[in-house]
C-alpha positions in Angstrom: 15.7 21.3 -4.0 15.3 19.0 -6.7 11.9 17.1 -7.0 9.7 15.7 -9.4 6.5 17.9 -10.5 3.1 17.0 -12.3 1.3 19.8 -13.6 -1.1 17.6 -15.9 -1.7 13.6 -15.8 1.5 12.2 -17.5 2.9 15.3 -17.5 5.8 15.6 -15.3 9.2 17.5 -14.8 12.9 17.3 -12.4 12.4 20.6 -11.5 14.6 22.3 -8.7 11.8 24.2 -6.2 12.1 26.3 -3.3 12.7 23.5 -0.1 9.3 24.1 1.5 9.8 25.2 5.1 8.1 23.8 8.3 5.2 25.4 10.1 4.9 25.7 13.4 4.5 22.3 14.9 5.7 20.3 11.3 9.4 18.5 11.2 11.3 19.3 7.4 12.7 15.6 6.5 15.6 14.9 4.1 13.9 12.1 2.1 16.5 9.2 2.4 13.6 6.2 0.0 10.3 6.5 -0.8 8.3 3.8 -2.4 6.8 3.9 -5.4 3.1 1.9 -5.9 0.7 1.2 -8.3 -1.4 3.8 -6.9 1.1 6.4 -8.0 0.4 4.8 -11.9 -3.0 5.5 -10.9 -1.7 8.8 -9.8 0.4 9.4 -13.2 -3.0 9.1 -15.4 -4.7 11.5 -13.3 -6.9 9.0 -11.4 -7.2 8.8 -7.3 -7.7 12.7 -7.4 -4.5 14.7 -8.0 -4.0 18.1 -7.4 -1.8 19.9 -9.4 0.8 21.0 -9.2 1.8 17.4 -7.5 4.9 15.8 -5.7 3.7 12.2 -5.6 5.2 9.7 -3.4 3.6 8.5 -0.5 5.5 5.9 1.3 8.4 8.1 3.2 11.3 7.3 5.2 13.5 10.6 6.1 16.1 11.8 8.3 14.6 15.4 10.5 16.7 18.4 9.5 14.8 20.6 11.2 12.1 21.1 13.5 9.4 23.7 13.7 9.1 25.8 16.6 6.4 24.5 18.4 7.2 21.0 18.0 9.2 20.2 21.9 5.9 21.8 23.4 4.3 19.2 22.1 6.5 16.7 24.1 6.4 14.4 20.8 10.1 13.3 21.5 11.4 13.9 18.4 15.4 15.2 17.6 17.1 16.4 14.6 18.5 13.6 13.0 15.8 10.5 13.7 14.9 8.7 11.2 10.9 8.5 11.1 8.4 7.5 8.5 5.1 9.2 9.2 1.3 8.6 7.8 0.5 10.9 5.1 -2.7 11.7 5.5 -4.2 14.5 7.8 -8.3 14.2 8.3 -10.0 17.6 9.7 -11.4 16.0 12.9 -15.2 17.9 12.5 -16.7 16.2 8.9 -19.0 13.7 9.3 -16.8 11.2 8.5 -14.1 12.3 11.1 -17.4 12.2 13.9 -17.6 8.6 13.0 -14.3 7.5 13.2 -13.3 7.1 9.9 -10.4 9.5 8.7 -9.6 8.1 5.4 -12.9 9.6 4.1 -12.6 12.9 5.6 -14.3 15.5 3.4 -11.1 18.0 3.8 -8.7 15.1 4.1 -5.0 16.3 3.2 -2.9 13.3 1.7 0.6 14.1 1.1 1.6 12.7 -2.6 -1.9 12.7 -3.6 -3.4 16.5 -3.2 -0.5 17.8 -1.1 3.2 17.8 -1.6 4.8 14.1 -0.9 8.0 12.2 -0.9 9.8 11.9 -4.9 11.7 14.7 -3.6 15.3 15.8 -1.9 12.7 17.1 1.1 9.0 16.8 2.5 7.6 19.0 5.1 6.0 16.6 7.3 3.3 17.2 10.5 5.3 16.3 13.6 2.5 13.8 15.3 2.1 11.9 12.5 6.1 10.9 12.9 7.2 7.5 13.9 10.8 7.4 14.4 12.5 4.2 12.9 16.0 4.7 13.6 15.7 0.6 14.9 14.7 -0.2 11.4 16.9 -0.5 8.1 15.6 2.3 5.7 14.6 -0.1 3.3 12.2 -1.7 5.7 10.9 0.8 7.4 9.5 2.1 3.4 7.3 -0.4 4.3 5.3 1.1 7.0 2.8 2.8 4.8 1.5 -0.8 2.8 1.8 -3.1 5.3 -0.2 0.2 7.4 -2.8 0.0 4.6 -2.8 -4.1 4.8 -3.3 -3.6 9.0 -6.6 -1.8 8.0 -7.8 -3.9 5.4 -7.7 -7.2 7.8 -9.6 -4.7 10.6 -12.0 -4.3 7.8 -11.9 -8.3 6.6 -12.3 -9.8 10.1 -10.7 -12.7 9.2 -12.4 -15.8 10.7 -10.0 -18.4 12.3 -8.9 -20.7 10.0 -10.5 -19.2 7.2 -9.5 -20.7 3.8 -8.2 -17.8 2.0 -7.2 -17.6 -1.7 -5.4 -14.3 -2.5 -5.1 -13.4 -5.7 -1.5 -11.2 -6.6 1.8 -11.2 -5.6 3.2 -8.2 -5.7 3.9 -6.4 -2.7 1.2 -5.3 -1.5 -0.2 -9.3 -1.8 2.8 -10.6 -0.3 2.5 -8.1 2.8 -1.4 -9.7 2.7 -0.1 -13.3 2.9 2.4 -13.1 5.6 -0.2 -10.9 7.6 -3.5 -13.6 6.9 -0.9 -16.0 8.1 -0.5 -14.3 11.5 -4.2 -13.7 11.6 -5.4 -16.6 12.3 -6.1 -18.6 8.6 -6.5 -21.5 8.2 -4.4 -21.9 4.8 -3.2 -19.2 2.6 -2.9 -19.9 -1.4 -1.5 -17.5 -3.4 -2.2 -17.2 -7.0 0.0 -15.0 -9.2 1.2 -15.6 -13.0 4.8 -14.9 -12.1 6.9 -17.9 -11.1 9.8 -15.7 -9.0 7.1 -14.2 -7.2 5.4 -17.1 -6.4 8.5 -18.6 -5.1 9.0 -15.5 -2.6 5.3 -15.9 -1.7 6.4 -19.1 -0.4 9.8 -18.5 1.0 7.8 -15.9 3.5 5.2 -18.8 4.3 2.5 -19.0 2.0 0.7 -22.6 2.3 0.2 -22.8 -1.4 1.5 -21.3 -4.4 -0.6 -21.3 -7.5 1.0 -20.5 -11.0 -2.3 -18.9 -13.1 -1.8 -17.5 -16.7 -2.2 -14.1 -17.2 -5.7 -13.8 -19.0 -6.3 -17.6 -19.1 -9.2 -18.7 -16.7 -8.2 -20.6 -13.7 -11.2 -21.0 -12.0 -11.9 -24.7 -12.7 -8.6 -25.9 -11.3 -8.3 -23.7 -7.9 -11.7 -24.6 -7.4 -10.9 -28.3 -7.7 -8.4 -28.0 -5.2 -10.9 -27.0 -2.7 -12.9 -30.4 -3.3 -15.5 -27.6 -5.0 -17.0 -26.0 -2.4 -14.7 -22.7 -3.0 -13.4 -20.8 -0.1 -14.1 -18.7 2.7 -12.3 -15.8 1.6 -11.2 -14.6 -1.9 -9.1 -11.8 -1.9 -7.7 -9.5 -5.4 -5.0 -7.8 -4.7 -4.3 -7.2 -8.3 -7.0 -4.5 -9.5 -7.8 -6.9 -12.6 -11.3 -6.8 -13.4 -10.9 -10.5 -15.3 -9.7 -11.8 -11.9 -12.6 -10.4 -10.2 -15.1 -11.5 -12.2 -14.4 -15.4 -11.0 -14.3 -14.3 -7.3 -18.1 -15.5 -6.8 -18.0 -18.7 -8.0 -14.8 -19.1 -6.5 -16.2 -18.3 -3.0 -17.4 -21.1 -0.7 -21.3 -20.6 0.7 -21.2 -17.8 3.3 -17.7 -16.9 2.3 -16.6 -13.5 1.5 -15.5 -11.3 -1.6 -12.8 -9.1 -0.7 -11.8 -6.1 -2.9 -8.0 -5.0 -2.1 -6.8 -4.2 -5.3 -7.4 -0.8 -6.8 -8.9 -1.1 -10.3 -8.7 1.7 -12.7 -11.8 4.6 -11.8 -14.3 3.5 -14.8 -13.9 -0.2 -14.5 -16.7 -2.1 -14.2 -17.4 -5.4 -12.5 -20.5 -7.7 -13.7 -22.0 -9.9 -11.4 -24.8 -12.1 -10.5 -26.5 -10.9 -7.1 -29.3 -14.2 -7.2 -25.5 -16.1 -6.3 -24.5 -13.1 -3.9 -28.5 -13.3 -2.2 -29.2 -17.1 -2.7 -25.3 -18.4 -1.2 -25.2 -15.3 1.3 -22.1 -14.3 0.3 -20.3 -10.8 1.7 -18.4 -8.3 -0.5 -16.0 -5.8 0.9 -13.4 -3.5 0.2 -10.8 -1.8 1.8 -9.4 1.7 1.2 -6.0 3.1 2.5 -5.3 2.4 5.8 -6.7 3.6 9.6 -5.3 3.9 13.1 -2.9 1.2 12.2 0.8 2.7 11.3 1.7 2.2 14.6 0.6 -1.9 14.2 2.7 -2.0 10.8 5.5 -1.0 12.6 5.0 -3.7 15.3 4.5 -6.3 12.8 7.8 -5.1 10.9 9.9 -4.5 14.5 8.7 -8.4 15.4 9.4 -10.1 12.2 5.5 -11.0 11.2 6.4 -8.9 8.1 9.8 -9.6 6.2 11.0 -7.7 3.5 14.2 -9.7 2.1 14.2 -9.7 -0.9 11.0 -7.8 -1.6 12.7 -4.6 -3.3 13.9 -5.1 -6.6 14.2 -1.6 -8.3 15.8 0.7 -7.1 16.2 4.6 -8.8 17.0 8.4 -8.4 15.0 11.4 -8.8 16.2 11.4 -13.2 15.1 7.7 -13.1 11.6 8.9 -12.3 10.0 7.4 -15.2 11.9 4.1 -15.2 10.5 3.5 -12.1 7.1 3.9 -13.3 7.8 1.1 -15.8 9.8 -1.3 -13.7 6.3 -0.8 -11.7 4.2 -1.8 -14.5 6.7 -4.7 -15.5 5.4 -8.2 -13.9 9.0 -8.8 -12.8 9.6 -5.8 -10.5 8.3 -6.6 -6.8 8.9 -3.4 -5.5 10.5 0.0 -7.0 12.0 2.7 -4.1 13.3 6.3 -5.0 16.4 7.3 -3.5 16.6 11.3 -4.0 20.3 11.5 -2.2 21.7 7.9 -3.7 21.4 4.9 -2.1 21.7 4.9 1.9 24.8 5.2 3.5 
């Protein structure tokens, strides 16, 4: 099969592999999209921990091709020819972390287009209970699973107070999936601040309360704090990983409001801040990491509607665009890039 392969950070190759085979209780999936993220950028500079060699690609639909033998014992009603996406990471079950409920920082954690082979691929070996079959669900919005998955987690993590007034910095995907879901949370009012108009417009569209146009680079603070009557607000969220946004999160943060960290930053940055504001205003910082016991809400909130995709996927490439993708995903006017290893869905 044909797939891409890292062997270095930004080093990377079409190659044609074996097709890996499935174990015992694992499905083999013809890939029909995967997403591609800013964590896989991340992933391209060697940051987020690579092992190598690496298939990247995390977010998955596929079709089954084949099941292993064990997997009708397991009465996990799954057939040759579902469509499923599945979650992509595997925790051990027995680390400490496991013992306390909290898989994404399993010390043996396997996660598949990260340290184990994932989804920029023709096919992907996945574990059979970590399927969901989508065959209700358009390819192209069941890709979503994985974000809006990881945006589930980051609310359970949030614990959004009703009627909370939210500013969310970014509107790219992942910030739209974070809008529509605060929305459907329980805030009070949602604004959005992003420096790209189209964007913006989308953000809106889906049901933002208030779209904010910032420069890139240029300080905003002043204004989005005036339209709060300055007292800031409960809940600032970056979902863009810039450090310059971050660093006007406090003072844009009403008195007993909340910091909240969604956006991955690059592994070295760092972020200065005053803690006499964070102890003397009892303000709370978080951060959220990947996602937890929540794939199976994404794909309630996608089935239902809360989430909606039009329009959301912009880019779309095969497996010898590989590196276009990357850079539609750097460029400020790609929403979201997929990967479709066979061509585009039938």
């Amino acid at each position: 099969m044909k797939a891409i392969v890292y062997d270095a950070p930004g080093s990377f190759a079409l190659a044609d592999i074996p097709t890996p085979v499935p174990g015992e209780h694992d499905v083999l999936l013809r890939v029909i999209v995967a997403g591609v993220c800013g964590t896989d950028l991340h992933l391209h500079d060697g940051e987020f921990g690579p092992t190598y060699p690496l298939i990247p690609g995390h977010e998955i639909v596929g079709e089954i091709v084949e099941l292993g033998s064990g997997v009708d014992a397991r009465g996990l009603g799954l057939s040759v020819g579902d469509r499923v996406t599945f979650d992509n990471t595997a925790a051990c079950g027995h680390c400490d972390e496991c013992r306390r409920a909290r898989p994404a920082f399993c010390r043996h954690l396997l996660a598949q287009g990260v340290n184990a082979p994932g989804g920029f691929a023709e096919f992907v070996v996945a574990s059979a209970d970590r399927c969901f079959v989508v065959n209700d669900l358009d390819p192209e919005v069941a890709v979503f699973a994985e974000p809006t998955a990881c945006v589930v987690h980051g609310l359970d993590v949030l614990a959004l107070t009703p009627g909370a007034d939210v500013l969310l910095f970014g509107a790219g995907p992942t910030g739209l999936l974070l809008a529509q879901l605060l929305r459907a949370s329980g805030a009070g009012r949602v604004t959005v601040a992003a420096p790209t108009a189209a964007k913006l417009d989308l953000a809106s569209r889906q049901g933002a309360d208030r779209v904010v146009q910032v420069a890139r680079g240029a300080d905003s603070t002043a204004d989005l704090l005036a339209r709060t009557g300055g007292v800031g607000y409960d809940v600032v969220i970056d979902a863009t990983g810039a450090v310059p946004v971050l660093s006007h999160a406090i003072e844009l943060t009403r008195t007993g409001g909340t910091v909240f960290v969604y956006g991955m930053t690059s592994e070295t940055a760092e972020l200065p801040i005053l803690p006499y504001e964070v102890f003397r205003r009892e303000l709370t910082m978080k951060g959220s990491f990947a996602q937890q016991f929540s794939f199976d809400r994404a794909l309630a909130a996608l089935r239902v509607g809360r989430i909606d995709t039009t329009d959301m996927i912009t880019h779309r490439f095969g497996l010898e665009d590989y590196a276009d993708a990357l850079a539609a995903v750097a460029d400020s006017r790609c929403i979201k890039a997929i990967i479709q290893p066979g061509g585009p869905a039938k």
